[in-house]
C-alpha positions as a Markdown table, in Angstrom:
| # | Residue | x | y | z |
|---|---|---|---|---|
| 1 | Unk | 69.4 | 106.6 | -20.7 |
| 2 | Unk | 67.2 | 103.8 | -19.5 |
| 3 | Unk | 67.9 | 100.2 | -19.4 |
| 4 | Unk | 66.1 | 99.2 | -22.0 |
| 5 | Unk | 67.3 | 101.9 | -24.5 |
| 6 | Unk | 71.3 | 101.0 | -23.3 |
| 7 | Unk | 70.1 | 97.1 | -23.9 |
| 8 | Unk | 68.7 | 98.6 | -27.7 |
| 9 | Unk | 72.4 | 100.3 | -27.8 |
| 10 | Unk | 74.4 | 97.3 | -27.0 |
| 11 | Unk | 72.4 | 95.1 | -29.8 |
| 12 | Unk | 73.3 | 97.4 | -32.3 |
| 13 | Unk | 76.7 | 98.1 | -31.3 |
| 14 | Unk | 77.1 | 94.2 | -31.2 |
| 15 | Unk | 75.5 | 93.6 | -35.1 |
| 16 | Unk | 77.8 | 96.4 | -35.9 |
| 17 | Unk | 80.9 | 94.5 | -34.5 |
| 18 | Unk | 79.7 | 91.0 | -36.0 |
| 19 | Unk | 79.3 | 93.6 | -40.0 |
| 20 | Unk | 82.8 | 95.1 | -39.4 |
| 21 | Unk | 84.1 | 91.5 | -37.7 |
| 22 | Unk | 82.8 | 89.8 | -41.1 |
| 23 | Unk | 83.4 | 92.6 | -43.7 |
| 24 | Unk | 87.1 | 92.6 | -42.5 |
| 25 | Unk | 87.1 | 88.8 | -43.0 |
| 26 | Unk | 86.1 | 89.0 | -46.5 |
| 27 | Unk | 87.6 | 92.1 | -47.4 |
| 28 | Unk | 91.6 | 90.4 | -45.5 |
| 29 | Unk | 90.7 | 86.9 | -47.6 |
| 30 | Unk | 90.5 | 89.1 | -51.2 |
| 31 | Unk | 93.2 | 91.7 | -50.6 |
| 32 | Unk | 95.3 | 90.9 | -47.7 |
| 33 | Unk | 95.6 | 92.7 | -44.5 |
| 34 | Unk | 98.4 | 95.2 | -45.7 |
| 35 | Unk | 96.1 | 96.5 | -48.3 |
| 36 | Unk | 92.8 | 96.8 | -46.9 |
| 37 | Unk | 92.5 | 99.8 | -44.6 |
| 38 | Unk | 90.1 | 100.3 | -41.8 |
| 39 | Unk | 88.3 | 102.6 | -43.6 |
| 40 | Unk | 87.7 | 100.3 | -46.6 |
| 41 | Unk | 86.1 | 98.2 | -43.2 |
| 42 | Unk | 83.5 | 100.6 | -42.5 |
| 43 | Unk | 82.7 | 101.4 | -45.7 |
| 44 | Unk | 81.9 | 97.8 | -46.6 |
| 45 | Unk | 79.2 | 97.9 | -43.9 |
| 46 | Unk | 77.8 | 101.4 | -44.7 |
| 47 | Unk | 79.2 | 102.9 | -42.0 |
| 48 | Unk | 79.7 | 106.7 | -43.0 |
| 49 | Unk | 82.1 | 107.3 | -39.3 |
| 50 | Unk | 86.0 | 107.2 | -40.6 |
| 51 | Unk | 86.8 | 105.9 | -36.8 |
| 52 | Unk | 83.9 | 102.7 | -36.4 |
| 53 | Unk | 86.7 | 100.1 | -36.8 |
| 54 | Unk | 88.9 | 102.3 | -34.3 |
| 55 | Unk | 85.7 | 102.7 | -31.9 |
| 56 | Unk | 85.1 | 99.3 | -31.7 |
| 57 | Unk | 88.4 | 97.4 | -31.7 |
| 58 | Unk | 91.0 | 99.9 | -31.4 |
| 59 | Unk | 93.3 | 98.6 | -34.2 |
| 60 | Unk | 93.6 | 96.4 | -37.1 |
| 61 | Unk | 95.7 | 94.2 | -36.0 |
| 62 | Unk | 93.0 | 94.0 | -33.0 |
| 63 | Unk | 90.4 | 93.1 | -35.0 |
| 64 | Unk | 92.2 | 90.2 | -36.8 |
| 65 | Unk | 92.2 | 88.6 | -33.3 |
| 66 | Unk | 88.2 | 89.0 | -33.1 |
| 67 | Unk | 87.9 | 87.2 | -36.6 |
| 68 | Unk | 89.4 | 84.3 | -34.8 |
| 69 | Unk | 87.0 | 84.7 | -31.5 |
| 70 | Unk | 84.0 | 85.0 | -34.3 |
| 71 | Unk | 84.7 | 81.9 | -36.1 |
| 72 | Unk | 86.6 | 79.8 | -33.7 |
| 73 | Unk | 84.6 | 78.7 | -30.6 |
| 74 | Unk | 82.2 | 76.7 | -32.8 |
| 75 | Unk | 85.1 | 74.8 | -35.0 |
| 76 | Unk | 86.8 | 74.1 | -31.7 |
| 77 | Unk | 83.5 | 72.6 | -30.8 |
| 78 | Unk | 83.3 | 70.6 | -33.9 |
| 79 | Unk | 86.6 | 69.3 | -33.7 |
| 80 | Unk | 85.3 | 67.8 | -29.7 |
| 81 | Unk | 83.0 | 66.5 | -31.2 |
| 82 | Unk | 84.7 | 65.2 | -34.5 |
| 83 | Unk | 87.1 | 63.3 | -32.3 |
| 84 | Unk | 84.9 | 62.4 | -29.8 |
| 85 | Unk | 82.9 | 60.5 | -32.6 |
| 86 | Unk | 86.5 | 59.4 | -33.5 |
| 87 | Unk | 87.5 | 58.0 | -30.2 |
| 88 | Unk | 84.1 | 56.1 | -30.0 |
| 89 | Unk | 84.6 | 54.5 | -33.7 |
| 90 | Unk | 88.2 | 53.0 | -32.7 |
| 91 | Unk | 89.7 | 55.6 | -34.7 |
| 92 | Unk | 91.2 | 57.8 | -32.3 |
| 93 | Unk | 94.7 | 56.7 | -32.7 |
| 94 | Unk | 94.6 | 56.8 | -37.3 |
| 95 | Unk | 96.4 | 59.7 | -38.4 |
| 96 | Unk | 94.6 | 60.6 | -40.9 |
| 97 | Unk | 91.3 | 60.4 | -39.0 |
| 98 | Unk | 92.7 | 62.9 | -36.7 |
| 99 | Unk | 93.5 | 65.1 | -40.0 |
| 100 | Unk | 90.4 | 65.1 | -41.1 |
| 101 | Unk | 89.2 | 66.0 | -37.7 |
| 102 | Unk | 91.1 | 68.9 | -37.7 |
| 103 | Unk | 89.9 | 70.2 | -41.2 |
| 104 | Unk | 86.7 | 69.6 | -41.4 |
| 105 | Unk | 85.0 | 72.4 | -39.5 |
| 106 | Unk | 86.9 | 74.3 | -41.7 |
| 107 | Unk | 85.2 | 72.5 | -45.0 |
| 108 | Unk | 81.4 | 72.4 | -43.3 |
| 109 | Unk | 82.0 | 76.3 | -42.7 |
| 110 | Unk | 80.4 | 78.8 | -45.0 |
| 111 | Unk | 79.5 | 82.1 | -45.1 |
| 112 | Unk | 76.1 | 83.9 | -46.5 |
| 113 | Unk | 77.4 | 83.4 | -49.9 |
| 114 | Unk | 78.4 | 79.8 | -49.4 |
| 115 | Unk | 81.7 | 80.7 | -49.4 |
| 116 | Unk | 84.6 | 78.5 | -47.2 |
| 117 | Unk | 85.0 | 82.3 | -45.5 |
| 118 | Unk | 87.6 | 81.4 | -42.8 |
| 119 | Unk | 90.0 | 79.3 | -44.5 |
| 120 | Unk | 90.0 | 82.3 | -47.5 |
| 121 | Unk | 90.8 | 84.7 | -44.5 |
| 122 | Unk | 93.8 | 81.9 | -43.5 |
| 123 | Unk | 94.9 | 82.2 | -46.5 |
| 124 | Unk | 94.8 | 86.1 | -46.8 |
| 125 | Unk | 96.5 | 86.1 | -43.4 |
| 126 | Unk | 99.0 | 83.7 | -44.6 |
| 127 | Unk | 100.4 | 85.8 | -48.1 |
| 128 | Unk | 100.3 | 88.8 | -45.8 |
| 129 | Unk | 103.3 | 86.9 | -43.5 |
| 130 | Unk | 100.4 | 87.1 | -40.3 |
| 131 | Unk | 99.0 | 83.9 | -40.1 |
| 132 | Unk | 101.4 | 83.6 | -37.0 |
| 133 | Unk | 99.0 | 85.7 | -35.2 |
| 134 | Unk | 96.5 | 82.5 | -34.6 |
| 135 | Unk | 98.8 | 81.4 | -32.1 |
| 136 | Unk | 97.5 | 84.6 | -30.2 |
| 137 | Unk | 94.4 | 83.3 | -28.9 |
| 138 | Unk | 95.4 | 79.1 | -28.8 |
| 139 | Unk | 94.7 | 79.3 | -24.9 |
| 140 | Unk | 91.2 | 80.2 | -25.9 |
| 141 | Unk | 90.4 | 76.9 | -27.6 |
| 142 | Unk | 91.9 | 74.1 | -26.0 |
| 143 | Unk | 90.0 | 71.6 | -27.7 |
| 144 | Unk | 92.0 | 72.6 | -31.3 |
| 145 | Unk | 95.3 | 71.8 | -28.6 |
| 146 | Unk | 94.3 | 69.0 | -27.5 |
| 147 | Unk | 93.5 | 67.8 | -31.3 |
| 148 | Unk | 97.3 | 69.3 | -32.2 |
| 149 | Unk | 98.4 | 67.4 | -29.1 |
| 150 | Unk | 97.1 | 64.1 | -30.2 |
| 151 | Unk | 98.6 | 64.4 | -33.5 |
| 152 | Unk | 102.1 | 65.1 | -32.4 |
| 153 | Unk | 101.6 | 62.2 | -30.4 |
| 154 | Unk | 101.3 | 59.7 | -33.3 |
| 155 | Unk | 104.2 | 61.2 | -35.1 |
| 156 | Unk | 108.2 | 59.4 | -34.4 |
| 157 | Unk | 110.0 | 61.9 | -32.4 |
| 158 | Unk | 111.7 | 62.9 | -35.2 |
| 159 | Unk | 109.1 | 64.3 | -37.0 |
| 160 | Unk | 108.0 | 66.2 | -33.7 |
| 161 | Unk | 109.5 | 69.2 | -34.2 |
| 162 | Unk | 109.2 | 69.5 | -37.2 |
| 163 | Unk | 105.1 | 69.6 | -37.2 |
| 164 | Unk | 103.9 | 73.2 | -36.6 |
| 165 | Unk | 106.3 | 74.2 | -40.0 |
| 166 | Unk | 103.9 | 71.6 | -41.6 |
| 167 | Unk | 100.9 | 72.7 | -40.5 |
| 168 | Unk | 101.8 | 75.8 | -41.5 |
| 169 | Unk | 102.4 | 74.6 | -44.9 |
| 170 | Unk | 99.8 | 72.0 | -45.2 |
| 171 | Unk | 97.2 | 74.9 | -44.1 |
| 172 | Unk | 98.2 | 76.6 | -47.4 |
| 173 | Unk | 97.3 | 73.4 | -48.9 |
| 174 | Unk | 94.0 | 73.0 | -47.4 |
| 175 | Unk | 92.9 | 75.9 | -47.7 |
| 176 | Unk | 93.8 | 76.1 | -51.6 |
| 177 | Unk | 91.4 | 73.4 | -52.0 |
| 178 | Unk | 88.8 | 74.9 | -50.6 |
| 179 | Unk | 89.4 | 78.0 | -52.1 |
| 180 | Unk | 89.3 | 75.9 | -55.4 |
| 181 | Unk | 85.7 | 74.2 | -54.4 |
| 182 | Unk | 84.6 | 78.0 | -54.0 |
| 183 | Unk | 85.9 | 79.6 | -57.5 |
| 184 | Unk | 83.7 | 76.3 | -58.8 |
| 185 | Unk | 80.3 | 77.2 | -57.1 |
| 186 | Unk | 78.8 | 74.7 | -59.6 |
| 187 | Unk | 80.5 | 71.9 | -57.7 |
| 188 | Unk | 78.8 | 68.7 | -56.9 |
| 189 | Unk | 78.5 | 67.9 | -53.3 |
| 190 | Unk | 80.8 | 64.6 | -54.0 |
| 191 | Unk | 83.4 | 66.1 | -56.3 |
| 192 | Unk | 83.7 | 68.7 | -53.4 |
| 193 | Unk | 83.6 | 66.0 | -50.7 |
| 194 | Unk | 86.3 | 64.2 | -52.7 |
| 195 | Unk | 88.6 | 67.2 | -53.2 |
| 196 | Unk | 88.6 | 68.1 | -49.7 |
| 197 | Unk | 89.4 | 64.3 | -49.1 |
| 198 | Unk | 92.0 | 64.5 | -51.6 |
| 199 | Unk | 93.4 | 67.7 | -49.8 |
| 200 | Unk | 93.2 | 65.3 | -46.2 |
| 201 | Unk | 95.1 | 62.6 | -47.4 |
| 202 | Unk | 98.2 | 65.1 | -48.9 |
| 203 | Unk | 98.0 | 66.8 | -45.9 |
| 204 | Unk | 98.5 | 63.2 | -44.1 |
| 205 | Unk | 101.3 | 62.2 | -46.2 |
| 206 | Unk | 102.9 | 65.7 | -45.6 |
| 207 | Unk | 102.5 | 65.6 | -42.0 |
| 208 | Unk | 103.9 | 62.2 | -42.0 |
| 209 | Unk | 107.0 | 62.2 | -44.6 |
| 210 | Unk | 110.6 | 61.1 | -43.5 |
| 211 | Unk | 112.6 | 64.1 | -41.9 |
| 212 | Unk | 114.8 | 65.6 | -44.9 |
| 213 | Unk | 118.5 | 64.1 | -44.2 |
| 214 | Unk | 120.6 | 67.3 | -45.0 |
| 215 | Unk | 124.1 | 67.0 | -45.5 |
């Protein structure tokens, strides 16, 4: 085959990855991983091959890991940028600010249908018991670390340990809301704006509540 023919290949082995990488983003956020098989995958991009999720990625589980790789470099950029705005506004070191700066790449991120895509594939992840499986790929976005990192620092020690069960928890939260902004497509731009911020400010108070004194 020539070079140009193997270049026309690779694009449309790529737009098939980016199909199956999306349709398995939707079809995980609706159903869960558990019940969506990886023929259901192909057949939600009109691929007629039993295998094309197997071809390309090799496994399910594989091909939750390249959901995050499609939809996390640019909200790790966001969040730079989010606290970069941050640090130059004197608002670096505000909880909350750093809250929101996590979040909001998630709330400015849409899919085709304006749909919050990623955080309803979070939360598919999550009732399926895999959300754990983001911590895969952490070394690959160091700017969402550095972000986490910041955040523990602001917290007593106490509280320290006790923040990646409450992120956990609080993503469940965040996501619900945006979930909720989607099921009400009629939504104003300021009612949604003020439920995310509503969402922000739980999360905050969450985040930052005494450590439970158990007897």
């Amino acid at each position: 085959m020539s070079i140009e023919g193997r270049k026309r290949g690779d694009a449309r082995g790529e737009a098939t990855r980016t199909a199956l990488i999306e349709a398995a983003e939707s079809l995980f956020a609706e159903a869960g991983v558990e019940a969506v098989s990886t023929r259901q995958i192909g057949a939600a991009i009109g691929s007629s091959n039993t295998n094309v999720v197997a071809y390309h990625f090799g496994s399910k589980d594989a091909l939750i890991l390249e959901v995050y790789r499609h939809r996390l470099p640019a909200i790790d950029r966001r969040r730079r940028e989010l606290l970069d705005q941050a640090d130059a506004n004197g608002a670096g070191s505000n909880l909350i600010e750093l809250i929101r700066v996590f979040w909001r790449p998630l709330f400015e991120q849409t899919d085709d249908m304006g749909r919050h895509s990623y955080a309803r594939f979070l939360a598919g992840l999550e009732r399926s018991g895999m959300i754990e499986t983001r911590q895969q790929v952490s070394s690959e976005f160091p700017e969402t670390d550095r972000l986490t990192v910041r955040i523990i620092d602001l917290l007593p020690a106490a509280l320290r340990p006790l923040l990646p069960t409450r992120l956990r928890l609080t993503t469940g939260l965040v996501c619900g809301a945006l979930l909720h902004i989607d099921r009400n497509a009629g939504l104003a731009a300021a009612a949604a704006e003020a439920m995310f911020e509503d969402a922000i400010a739980m999360t905050a108070a969450a985040i930052s509540a005494p450590a439970p004194q158990i007897n």
